[in-house]
ROVEXVO-254488 format. One line per 10 residues: number of its first residue (from 1); their letters; for each residue x, y, z of C-alpha. Coordinates in nm, 2 decimals. Layout:
BEGIN
NUM> A> X Y Z | ...
END
This chain:
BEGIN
1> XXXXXXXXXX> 5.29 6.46 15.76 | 5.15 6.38 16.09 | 4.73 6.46 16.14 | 4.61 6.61 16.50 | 4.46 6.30 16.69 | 4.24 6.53 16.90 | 4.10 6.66 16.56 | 4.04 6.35 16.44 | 3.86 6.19 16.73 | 3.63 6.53 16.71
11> XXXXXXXXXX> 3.55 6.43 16.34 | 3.48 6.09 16.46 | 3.28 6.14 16.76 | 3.05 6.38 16.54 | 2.98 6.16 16.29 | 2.87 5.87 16.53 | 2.65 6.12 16.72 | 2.47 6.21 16.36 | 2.44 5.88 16.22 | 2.74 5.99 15.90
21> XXXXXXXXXX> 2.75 5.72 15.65 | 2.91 5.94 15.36 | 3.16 6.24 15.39 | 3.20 6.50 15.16 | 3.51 6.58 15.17 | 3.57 6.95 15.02 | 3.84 7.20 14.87 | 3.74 7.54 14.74 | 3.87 7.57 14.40 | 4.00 7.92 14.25
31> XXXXXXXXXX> 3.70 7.99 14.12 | 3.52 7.89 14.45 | 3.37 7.55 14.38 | 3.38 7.26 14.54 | 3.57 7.00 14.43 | 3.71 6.70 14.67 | 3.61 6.33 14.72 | 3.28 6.11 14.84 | 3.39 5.87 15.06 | 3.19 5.63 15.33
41> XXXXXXXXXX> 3.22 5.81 15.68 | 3.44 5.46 15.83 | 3.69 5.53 15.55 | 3.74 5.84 15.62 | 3.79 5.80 15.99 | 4.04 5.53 15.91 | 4.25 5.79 15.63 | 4.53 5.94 15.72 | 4.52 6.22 15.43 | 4.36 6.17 15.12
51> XXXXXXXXXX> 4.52 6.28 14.83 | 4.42 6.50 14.52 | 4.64 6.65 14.26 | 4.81 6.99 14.31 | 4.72 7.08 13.93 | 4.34 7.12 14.01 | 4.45 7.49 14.14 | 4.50 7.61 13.81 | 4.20 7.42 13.61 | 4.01 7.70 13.45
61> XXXXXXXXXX> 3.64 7.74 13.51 | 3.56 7.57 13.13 | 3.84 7.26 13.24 | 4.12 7.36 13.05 | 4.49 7.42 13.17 | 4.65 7.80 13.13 | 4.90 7.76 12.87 | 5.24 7.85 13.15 | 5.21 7.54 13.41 | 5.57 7.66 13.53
71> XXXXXXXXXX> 5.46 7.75 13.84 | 5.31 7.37 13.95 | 5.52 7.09 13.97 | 5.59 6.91 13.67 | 5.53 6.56 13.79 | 5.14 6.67 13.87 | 5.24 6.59 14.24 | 4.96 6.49 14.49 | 4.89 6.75 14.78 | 4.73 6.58 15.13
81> XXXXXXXXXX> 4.42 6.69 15.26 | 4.37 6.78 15.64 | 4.06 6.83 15.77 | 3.94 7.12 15.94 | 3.75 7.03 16.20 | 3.53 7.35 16.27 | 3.38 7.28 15.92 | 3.21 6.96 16.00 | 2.87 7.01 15.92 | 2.56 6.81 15.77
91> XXXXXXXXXX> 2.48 6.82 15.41 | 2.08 6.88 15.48 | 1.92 6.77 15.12 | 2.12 6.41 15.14 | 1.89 6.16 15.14 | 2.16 5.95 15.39 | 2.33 6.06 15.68 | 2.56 6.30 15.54 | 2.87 6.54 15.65 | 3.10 6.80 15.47
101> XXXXXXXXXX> 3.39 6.86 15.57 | 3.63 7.18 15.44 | 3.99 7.05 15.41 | 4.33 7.22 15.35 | 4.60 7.13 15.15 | 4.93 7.04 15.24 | 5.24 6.94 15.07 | 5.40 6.59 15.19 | 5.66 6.79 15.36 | 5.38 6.96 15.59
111> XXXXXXXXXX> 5.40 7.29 15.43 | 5.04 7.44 15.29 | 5.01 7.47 14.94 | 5.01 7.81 14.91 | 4.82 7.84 14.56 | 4.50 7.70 14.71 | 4.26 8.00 14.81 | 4.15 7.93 15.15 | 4.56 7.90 15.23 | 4.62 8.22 15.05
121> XXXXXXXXXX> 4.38 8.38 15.33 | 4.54 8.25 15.56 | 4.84 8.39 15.47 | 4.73 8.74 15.50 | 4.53 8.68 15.85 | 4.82 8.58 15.96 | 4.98 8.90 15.90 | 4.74 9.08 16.09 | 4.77 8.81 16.42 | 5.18 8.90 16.39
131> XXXXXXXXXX> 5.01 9.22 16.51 | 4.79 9.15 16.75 | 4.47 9.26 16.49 | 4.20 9.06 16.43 | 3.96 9.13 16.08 | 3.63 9.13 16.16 | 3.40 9.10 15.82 | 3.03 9.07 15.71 | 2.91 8.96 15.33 | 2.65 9.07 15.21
141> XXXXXXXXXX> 2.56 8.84 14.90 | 2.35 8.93 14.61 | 2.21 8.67 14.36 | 1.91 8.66 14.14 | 1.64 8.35 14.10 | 1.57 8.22 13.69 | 1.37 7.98 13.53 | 1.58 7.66 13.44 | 1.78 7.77 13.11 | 1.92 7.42 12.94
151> XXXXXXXXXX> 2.00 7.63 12.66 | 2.32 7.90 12.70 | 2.20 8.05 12.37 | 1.90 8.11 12.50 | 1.83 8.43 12.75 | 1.73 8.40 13.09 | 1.38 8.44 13.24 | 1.26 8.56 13.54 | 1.11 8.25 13.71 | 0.76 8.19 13.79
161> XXXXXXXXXX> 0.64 8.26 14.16 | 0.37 8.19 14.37 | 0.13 8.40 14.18 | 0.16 8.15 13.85 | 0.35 8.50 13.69 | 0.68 8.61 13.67 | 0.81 8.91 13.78 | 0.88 9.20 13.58 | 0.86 9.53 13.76 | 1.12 9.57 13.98
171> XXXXXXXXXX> 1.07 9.52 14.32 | 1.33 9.72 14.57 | 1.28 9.58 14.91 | 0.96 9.44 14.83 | 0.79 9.21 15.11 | 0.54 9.04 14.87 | 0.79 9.00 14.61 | 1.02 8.76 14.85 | 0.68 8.63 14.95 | 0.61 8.50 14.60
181> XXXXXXXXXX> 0.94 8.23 14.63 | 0.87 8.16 14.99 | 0.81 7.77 14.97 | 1.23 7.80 14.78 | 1.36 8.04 15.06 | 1.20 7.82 15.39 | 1.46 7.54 15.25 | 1.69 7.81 15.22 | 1.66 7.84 15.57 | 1.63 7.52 15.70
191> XXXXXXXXXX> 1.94 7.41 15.51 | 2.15 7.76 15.69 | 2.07 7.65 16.00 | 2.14 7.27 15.93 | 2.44 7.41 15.85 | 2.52 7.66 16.16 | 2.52 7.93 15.83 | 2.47 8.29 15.96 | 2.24 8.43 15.74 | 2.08 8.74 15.88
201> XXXXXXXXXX> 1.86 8.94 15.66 | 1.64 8.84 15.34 | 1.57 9.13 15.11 | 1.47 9.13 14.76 | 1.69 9.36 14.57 | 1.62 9.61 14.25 | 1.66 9.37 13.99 | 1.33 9.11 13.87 | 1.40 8.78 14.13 | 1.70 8.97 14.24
211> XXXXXXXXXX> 1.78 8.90 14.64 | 2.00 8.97 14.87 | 2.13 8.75 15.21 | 2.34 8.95 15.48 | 2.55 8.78 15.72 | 2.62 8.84 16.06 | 2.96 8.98 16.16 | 3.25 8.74 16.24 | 3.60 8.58 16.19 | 3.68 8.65 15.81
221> XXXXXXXXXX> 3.76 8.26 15.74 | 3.50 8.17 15.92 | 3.25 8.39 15.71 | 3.50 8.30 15.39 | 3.37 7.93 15.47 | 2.99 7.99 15.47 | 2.97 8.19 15.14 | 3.13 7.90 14.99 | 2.87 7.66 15.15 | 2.63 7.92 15.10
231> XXXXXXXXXX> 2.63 7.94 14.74 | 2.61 7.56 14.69 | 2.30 7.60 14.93 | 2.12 7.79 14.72 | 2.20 7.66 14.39 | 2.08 7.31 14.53 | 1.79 7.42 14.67 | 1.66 7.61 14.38 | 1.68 7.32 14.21 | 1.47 7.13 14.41
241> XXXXXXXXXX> 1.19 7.38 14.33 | 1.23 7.34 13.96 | 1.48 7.68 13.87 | 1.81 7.81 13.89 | 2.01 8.06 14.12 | 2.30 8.23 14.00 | 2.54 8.42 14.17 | 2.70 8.58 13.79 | 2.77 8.91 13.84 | 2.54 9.05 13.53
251> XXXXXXXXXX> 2.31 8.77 13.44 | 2.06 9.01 13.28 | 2.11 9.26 13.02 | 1.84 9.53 13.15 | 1.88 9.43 13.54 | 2.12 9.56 13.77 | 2.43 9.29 13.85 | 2.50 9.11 14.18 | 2.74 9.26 14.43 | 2.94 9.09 14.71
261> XXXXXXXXXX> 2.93 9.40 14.95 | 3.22 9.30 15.27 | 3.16 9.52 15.51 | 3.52 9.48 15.74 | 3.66 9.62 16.06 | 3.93 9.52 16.30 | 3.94 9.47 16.67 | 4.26 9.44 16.92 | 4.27 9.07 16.91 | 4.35 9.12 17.29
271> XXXXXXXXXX> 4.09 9.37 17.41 | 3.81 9.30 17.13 | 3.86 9.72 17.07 | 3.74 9.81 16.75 | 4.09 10.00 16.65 | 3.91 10.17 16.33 | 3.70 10.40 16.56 | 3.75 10.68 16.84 | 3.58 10.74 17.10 | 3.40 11.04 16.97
281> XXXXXXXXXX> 3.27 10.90 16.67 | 3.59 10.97 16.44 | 3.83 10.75 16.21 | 4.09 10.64 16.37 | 4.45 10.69 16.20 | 4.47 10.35 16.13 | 4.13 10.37 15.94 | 4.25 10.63 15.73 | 4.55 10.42 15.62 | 4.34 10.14 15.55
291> XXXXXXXXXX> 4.13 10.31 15.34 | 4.42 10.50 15.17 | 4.54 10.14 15.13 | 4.20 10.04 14.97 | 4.20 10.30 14.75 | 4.59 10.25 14.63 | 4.59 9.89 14.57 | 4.20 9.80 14.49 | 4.31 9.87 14.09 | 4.59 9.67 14.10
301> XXXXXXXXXX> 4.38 9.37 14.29 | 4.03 9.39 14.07 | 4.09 9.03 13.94 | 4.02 8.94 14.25 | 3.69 9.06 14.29 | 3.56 9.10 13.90 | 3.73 8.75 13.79 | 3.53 8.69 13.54 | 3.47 8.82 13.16 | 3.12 8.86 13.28
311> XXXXXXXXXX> 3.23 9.08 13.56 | 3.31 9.41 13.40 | 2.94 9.44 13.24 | 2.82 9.52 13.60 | 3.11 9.79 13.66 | 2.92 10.04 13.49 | 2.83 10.43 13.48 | 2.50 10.41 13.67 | 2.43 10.07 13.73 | 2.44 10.02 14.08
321> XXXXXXXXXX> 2.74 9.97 14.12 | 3.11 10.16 14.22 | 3.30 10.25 13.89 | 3.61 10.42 14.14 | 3.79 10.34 14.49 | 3.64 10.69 14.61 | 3.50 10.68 14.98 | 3.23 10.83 15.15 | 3.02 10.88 15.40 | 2.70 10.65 15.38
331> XXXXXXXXXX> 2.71 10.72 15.01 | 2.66 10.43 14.82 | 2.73 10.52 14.50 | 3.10 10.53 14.62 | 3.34 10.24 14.59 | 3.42 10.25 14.95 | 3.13 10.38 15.18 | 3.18 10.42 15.57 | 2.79 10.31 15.71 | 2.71 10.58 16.01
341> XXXXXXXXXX> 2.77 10.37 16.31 | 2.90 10.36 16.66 | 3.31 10.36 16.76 | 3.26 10.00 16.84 | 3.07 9.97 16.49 | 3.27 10.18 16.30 | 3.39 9.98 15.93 | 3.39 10.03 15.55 | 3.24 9.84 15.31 | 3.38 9.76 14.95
351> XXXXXXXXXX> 3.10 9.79 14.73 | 3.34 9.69 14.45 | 3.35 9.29 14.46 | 3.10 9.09 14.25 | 2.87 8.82 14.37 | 3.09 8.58 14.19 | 3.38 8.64 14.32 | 3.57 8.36 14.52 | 3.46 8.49 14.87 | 3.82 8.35 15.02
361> XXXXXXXXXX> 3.99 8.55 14.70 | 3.80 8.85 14.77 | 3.81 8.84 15.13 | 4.22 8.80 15.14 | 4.22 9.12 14.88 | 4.06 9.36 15.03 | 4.22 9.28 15.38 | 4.55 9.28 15.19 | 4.49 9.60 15.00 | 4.38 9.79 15.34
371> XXXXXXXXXX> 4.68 9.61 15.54 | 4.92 9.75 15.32 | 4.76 10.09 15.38 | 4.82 10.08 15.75 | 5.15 9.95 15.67 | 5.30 10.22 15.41 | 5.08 10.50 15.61 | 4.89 10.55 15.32 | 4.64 10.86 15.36 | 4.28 10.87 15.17
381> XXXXXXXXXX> 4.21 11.08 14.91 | 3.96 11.34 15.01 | 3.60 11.23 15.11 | 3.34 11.23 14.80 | 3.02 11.39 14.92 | 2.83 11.39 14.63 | 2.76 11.12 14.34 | 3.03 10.93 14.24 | 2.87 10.78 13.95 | 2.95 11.10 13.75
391> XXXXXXXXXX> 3.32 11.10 13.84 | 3.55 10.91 13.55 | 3.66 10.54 13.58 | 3.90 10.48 13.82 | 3.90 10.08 13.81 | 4.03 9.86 13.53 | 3.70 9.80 13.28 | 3.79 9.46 13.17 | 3.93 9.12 13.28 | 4.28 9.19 13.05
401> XXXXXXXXXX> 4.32 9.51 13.20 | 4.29 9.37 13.56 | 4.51 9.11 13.47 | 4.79 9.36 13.33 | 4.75 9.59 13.69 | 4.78 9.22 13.92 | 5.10 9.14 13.72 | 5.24 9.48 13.72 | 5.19 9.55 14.11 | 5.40 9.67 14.36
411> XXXXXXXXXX> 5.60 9.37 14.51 | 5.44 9.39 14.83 | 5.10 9.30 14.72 | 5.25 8.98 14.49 | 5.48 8.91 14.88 | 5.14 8.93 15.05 | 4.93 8.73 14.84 | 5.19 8.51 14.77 | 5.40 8.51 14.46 | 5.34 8.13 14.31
421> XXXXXXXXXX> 4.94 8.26 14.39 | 4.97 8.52 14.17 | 5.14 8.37 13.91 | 4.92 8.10 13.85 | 4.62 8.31 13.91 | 4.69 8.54 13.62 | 4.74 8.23 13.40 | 4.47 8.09 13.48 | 4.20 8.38 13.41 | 4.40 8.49 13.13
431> XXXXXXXXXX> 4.33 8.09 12.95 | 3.99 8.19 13.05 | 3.96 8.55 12.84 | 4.15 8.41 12.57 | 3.84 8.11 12.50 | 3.60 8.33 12.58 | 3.79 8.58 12.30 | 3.76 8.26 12.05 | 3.40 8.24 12.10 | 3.13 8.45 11.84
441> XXXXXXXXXX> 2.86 8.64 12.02 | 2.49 8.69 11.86 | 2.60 9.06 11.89 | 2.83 9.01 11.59 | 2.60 8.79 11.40 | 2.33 9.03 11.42 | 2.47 9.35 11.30 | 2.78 9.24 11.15 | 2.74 8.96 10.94 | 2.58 9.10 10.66
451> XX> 2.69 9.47 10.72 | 3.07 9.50 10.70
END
């Protein structure tokens, strides 16, 4: 396949302005890490496409292999990378002149390889360009801060702040309590803007060390990209200040879990309109349908935003979090909640994704889910007005059961995700359940072992 020379001298030109002696080079895996090559920066400007295998799509968060490979190639094929350029960006803790670079995968024919996440959202932005529609999303990211934890047997611990104590109360929106990590979060900034990251707001959140990072509005790959860089940015920098950050969805057993909130309109690509708004203060009719789309396929499409085992002990009665697709007027104990806001402003956010979701997973989901809406003129169930915490379950309560709902959607959310995807998504996560299932928890030792 041939590579865009004006893309490449771009690459180039940036790396001589900055000094680059080493190049990350970076795909997001499907469980959103980075995984890729190190390479020196006049190697990488003389490639013509690296290469990595195709089978590192369906490598399972432990290493393993799902037990049907049928959907990769048998032969473990290479894919090519390409570069995106509008991804260059420093890597600020690197001791040497240092870029990363985001790439996407291509077959040797040219054709992307449509298993790889950042392509999948592509797929379904693409969709809404055949239309003239643009998304327009904004993350909200919730993680919590722990003292370093070597051993997985072993509970976490709130780390130790400023103060020389750790924190225990909790702390909703507490000024003092972000105050107590502030030499760990001024890196965290410096790094963001290092990295042209959008971060907007800092709040600490209800759990102990529990925060939460809001984005500014924009293009959804865009945004898709900086969670992913986002995430690494954190983890690294906690590091450097002698604790962890994770972004698991219920790291603490008494503590609320971690939410990926995506808060998403859509604009006339032409115009800039907001088309979910009227001009006095309404929904539109294609708002409704995207909701009614939300609510219709976000069972079917929970994988995607609880992907992990782990996931489903935050979807809980009274925990903070949604346990239905209901929607509602800034009620935020509803699944789907519709902020008050201006026509131009007018968007819903899905309160249902996890903070360890894969942000370019999640992200292709829920547009899929509320495209389809606007596509089969789905209408909305009525509004909820009051709690919906004390409504039953209306989303799948485990990873197997999630699993069952992807594989047994309609065919028009497997066309829009893409069928190979899905395929090898579901056997993928299900490897994961089943050694997770193999594994014996403390819980059974402790009040089974000697009394059954």
């Amino acid at each position: 396949m041939s590579f865009n020379t004006a893309e490449m001298d771009y690459i180039n030109a940036w790396f001589k302005e900055h000094c680059i002696t080493e190049v990350e080079c970076l795909i997001p895996d499907m469980t959103g890490n980075a995984r890729g090559k190190i390479i020196p920066a006049d190697k990488f400007c003389k490639e013509q496409g690296m290469r990595l295998p195709e089978m590192l799509f369906i490598q399972t968060v432990t290493g393993d292999w799902p037990d049907d490979e049928s959907m990769v190639d048998p032969r473990e094929i290479d894919m090519v990378l390409r570069p995106d350029p509008d991804t260059v960006r420093l890597v600020p803790w690197a001791v040497d002149p240092t870029a990363q670079v985001i790439h996407d995968c291509y077959l040797r024919d040219g054709s992307p390889v449509d298993i790889a996440p950042r392509a999948v959202l592509k797929r379904v932005l693409a969709e809404y360009a055949k239309r003239g529609w643009q998304p327009v999303v904004a993350p909200e990211l919730e993680f919590y801060l722990v003292q370093r934890n070597t051993d997985p047997d072993y509970p976490l611990e709130p780390p130790v702040g400023r103060s020389g104590r750790p924190e225990r109360a909790r702390q909703s929106y507490g000024i003092d309590a972000v105050n107590e990590f502030d030499p760990l979060f001024e890196d965290i900034y410096d790094y963001c803007e290092a990295q042209q990251l959008d971060i907007d707001t800092l709040i600490h959140e209800s759990g102990a060390a529990q925060m939460e990072i809001n984005f500014l509005h924009g293009e959804a790959l865009s945004l898709a990209d900086q969670v992913f860089l986002f995430k690494r940015t954190v983890r690294e920098a906690a590091m450097r200040h002698d604790m962890y950050a994770t972004f698991m969805a219920k790291p603490f057993e008494d503590e609320p879990g971690s939410a990926m909130h995506i808060h998403q309109s859509m604009i006339d690509a032409a115009t800039g309109e907001n088309l979910f708004g009227t001009a006095d203060g309404g929904m539109s009719e294609l708002f409704r349908h995207y909701i009614g789309g939300l609510q219709a396929y976000l069972p079917a499409a929970m994988s995607f935003f609880a992907p992990n085992v782990n996931s489903y002990r935050r979807i809980a009665r009274h925990e903070s979090a949604p346990i239905n697709a209901d929607w509602g007027t800034d009620n935020r104990t509803v699944g789907l909640r519709v902020p008050f806001a201006s026509p131009q402003a007018r968007r819903v956010e899905n309160r249902v994704a996890g903070a360890d979701a894969n942000p370019y997973l999640a992200l292709a989901a829920t547009l899929a889910c509320g495209l389809l809406g606007i596509v089969e003129g789905i209408e909305p169930r009525p509004e909820q007005k009051g709690s919906a915490y004390e409504l039953p379950f209306g989303l799948p309560r485990s990873i197997e059961d999630s699993l069952q709902n992807l594989e047994d959607a309609p065919e028009s959310l497997h066309a829009l995700l893409g069928k190979r995807f899905v395929r090898a998504y579901a056997a993928i996560k299900r490897k994961e359940y089943e050694t997770f299932f193999r594994v014996i928890s403390s819980w059974e030792r402790e009040f089974l072992l000697l009394s059954v």
